[in-house]
C-alpha positions in Angstrom: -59.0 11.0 54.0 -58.3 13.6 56.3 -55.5 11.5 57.8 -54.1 10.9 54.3 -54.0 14.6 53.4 -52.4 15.8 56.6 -49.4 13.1 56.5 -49.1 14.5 53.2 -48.6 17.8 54.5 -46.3 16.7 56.6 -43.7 15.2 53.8 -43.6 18.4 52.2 -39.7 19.6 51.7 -38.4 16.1 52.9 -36.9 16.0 49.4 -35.7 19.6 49.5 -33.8 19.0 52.9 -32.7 15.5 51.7 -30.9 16.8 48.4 -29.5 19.9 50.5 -27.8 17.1 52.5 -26.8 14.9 50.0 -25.5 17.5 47.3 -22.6 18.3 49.3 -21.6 15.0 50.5 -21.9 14.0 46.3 -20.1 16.5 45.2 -16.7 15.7 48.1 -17.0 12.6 46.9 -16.5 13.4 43.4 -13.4 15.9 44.4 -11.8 13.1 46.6 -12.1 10.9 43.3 -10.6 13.5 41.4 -7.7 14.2 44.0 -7.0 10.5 44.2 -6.7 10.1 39.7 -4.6 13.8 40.3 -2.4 11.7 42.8 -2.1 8.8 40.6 -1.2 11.0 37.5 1.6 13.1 39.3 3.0 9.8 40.7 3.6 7.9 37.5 5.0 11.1 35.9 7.6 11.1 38.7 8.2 7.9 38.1 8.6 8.4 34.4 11.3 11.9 35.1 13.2 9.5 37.5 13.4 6.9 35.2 14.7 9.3 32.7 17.2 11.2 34.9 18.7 7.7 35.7 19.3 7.1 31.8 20.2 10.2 31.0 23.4 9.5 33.9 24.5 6.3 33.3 26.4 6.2 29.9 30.2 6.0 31.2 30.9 9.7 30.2 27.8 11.3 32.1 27.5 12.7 35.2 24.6 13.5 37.9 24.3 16.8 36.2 23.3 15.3 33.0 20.6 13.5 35.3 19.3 16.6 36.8 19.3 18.6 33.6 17.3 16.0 31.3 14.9 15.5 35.1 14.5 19.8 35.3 13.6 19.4 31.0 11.0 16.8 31.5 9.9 18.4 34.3 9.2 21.8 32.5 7.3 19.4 29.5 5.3 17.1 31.5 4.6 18.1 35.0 2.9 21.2 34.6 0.6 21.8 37.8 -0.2 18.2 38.3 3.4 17.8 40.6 3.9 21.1 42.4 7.6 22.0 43.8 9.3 19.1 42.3 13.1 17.9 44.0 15.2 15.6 41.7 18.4 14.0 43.7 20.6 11.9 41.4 23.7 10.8 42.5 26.4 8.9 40.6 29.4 6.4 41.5 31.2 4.6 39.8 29.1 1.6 39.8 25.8 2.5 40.6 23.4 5.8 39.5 20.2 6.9 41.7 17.4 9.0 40.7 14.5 9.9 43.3 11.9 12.6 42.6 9.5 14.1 45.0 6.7 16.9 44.9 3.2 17.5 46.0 0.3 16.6 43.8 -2.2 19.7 42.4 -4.8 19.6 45.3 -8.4 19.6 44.2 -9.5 19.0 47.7 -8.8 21.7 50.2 -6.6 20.7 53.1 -5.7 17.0 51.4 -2.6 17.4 50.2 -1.4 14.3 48.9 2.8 14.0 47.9 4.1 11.9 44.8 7.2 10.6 44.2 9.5 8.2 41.7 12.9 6.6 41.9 15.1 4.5 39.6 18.3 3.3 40.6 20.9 1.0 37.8 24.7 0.4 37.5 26.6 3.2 36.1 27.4 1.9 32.3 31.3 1.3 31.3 32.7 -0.4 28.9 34.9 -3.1 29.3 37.8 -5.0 27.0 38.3 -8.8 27.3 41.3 -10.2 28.5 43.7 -11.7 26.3 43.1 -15.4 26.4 39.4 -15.4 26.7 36.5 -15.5 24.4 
């Protein structure tokens, strides 16, 4: 019995110490899980603002600059804090239009800082007559 009471005493605070170890290492885990669904988030809505820059350039009668202004107006309704500093490049010829944004992701994990980014690229639309003789 006296064996039995002493190992006893000598348990005592193993839980204590074990949850002041594992508390932390839960808690990371849950804020690297976070960052990761913060990183998916920001890159599907730079997806989504490249994909709408790129139609918002390539009716025959648009420009890059119509690109860039409907990107910087999705921007200002969408990204919020999720994609920080945000840099939309869209660039127009006469056949093809590109659209590529990039911009860090809100960190919820210090020193991880994660990036997102989206691009879309399409032929630049024009319309066309048929040639006399063809159907």
């Amino acid at each position: 019995m006296h064996s039995r009471a002493c190992a006893l005493r000598e348990d005592r605070g193993a839980a204590t110490t074990q949850l002041v170890i594992l508390f932390p290492l839960l808690i990371l885990t849950a804020l690297v899980a976070v960052q990761f669904a913060l990183a998916w988030h920001a890159q599907h809505i730079a997806q989504f603002i490249a994909q709408d820059a790129l139609a918002a350039a390539r009716p025959q009668h648009a420009s890059a600059a119509d690109g860039r202004a409907q990107a910087r107006h999705r921007m200002g309704t969408l990204a919020g804090r999720i994609l920080t500093s945000p840099h939309v490049t869209v660039t127009r010829s006469p056949t093809r239009v590109s659209a590529h944004v990039t911009g860090g992701v809100l960190q919820a994990v210090p020193l991880l800082e994660l990036r997102a980014s989206g691009a879309a690229a399409g032929a630049t639309e024009r319309l066309t007559t048929r040639e006399d003789g063809q159907q």
